[in-house]
N, C-alpha and C positions, 0 to 999 in steps of 0.2 A: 341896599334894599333889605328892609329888615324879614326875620323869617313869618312876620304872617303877610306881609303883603305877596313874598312868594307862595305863600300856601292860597291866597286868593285868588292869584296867578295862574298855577296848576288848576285848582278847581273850574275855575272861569274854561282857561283851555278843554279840558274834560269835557264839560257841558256843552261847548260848540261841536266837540267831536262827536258827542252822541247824538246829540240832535241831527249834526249833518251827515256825514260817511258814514256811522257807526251803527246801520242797520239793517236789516234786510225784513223785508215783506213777501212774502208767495200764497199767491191764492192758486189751486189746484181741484179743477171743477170735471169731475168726470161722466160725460150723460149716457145711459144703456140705450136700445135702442125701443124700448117699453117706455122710456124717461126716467127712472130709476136711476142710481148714484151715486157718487159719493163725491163729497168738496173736503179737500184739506187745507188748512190755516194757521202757517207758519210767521211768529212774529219773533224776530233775536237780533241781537246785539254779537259786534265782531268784536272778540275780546282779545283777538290777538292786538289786534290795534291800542286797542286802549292800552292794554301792559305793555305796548313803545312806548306810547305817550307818557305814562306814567315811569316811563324808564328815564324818558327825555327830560322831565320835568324832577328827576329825582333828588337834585339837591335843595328841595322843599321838604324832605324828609324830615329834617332836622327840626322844625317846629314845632315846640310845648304844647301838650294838651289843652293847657291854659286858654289856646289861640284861639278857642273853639270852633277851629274845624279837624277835618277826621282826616286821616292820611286818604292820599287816593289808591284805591285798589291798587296790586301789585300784582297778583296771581290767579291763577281761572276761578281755582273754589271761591274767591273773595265776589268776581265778578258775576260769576254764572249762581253765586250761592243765593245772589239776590238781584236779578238784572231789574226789577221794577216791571216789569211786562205782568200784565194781566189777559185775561179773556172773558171781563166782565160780561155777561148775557149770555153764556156758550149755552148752548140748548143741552138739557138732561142728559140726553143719548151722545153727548160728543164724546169719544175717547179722548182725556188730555193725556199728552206725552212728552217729556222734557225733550227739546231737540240739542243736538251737540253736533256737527258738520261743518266742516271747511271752516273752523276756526270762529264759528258763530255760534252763541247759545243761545235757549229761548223755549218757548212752548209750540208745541202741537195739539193740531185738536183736529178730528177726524170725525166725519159727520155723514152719516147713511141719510139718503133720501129719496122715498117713494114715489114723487112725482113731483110735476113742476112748480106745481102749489108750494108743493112742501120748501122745494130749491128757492123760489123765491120769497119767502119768508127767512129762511136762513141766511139769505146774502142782503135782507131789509137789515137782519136785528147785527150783523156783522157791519154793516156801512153806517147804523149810529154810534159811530166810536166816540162824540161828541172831542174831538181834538183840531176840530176847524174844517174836515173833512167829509163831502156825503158823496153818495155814490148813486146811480140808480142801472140794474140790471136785469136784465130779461130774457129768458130764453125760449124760445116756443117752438112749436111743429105744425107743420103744414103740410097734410100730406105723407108724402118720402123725404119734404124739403124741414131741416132744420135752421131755427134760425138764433144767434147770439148777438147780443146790443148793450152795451155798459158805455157811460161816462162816467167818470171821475172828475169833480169838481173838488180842489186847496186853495185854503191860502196859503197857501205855502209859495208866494210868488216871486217870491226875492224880498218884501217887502216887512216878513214876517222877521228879519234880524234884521233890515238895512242893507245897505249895498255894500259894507263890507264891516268887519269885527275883528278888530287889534291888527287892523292891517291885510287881512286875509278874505280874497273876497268871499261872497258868500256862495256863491254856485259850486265853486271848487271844492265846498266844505262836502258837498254832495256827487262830489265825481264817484267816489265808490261805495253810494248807495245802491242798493240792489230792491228794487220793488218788478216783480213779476207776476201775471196775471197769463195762467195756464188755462185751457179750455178742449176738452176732446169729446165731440159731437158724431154721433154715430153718419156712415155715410161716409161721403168723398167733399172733398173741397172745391168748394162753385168758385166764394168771390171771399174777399176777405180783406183787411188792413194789417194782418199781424206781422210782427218783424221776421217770425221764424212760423216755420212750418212743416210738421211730421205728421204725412201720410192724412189724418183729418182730427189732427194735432197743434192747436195751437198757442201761440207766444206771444205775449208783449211785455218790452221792459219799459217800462214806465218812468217817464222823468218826476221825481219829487219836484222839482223848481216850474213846474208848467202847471198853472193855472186851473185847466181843461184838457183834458184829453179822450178820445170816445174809441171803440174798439168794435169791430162786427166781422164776423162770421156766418157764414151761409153754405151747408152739405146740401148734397142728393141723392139720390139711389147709386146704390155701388157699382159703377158702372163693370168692373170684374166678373161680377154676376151677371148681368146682363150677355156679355161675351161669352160666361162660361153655356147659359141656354140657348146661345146663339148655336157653338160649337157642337151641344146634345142633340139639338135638331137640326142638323146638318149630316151628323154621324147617323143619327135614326134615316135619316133621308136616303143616305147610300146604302145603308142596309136594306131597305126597302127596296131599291132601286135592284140592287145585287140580287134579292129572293126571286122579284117578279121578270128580272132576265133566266135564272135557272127555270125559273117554271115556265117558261115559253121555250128556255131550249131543250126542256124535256119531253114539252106537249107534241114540239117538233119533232121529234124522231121516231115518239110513238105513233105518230100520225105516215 
């Protein structure tokens, strides 16, 4: 095999791996109990992986500039120095900040918002990513009762590489995809679909290779509270109770 069909080789592998395992997505939505905010929006790429792969594929190395293509990344700076992530549309006010964790790099972008107006405007201009994906999200109040509703609509169905590429099926390419979709709604937790759940905390890991998938959450009044006024006017009751025995047993003896 001469060295550029291996250099075509490696590159091809590369690009399966990013596409598939070699990313991670977190949206992180936090609601005050005014409605007020703040969503965080993490996109990166796992660069320890790729510098295997490109470990694995390493006797592509040796290939002449001539071959016109470029070696494959080797080392973080190379990868992280330019992973390709954007955050085309970020609204004025988003803090961007390079993320680096757990062996992923990428951008952050961190976004205050005032109300729910504002929240869903922000997750409209974030769901036209124009990469085959849209989204529709809502969060509203009724009440004491909060409420959360997202679908995610891909093509990302299987159909989007074929059912398998150089032998390797395609689902597998995404077993250590990491897409998560955080959400903490003031209040306690009524009903919900999330995978994980803290206190009125919630999680979903999201399959890339599914079509459709929808997520809802529903809080209510903290029932804590509720118990702790239970508890104050129970304590005021016996105080009461304890004064107007003293005062009869005093009225008593003066009599």
């Amino acid at each position: 095999m001469n060295k550029t069909l291996l250099r075509v080789c490696a590159l091809a592998a590369l690009t399966m791996l990013v596409l598939g395992g070699c990313f991670k997505v977190d949206v992180d939505i936090a609601v005050e109990p005014d409605g007020s905010g703040q969503a965080v929006f993490i996109t990166a790429i796992d660069y320890e992986t790729i510098i295997d792969m490109a470990s694995v594929m390493g006797d592509a190395e040796g290939a002449a500039p001539e071959d016109g293509f470029s070696l494959m990344p080797t080392t973080k700076e190379e990868i992280c120095g330019d992973t390709g992530l954007s955050m085309d549309g970020v609204p004025e006010n988003a803090e961007i900040d390079e993320y680096d964790e757990g062996g992923f790099c990428g951008i952050k972008a961190t976004v205050e918002f005032a109300n729910a107006d504002e929240l869903a405007e922000l997750l409209e201009m974030f769901s036209e990513s124009g990469d085959g994906t849209t989204s529709s999200v809502d969060i509203t109040q009724d009440g004491d009762e909060w409420l959360f509703e997202a679908s995610i609509e891909t093509e990302a169905d299987g159909s989007l590489l074929g059912e398998d590429s150089a032998g390797i099926p395609i689902d597998s390419l995404f077993d250590s995809a990491q897409f998560q979709f955080h959400v903490q709604l003031p209040g306690e937790a009524i009903e919900h679909n999330a995978d994980e759940v803290d206190g009125s905390r919630f999680t979903w890991n999201l399959d890339p290779m599914q079509p459709s998938q929808s997520m809802m959450a529903r809080t209510g009044p903290d029932a804590g509270g509720t118990s702790a006024v239970v508890v104050v006017a129970a304590v005021l009751l016996v105080a009461a109770a304890a004064a107007g025995g003293f005062w009869l047993m005093r009225r008593g003896r003066d009599l």
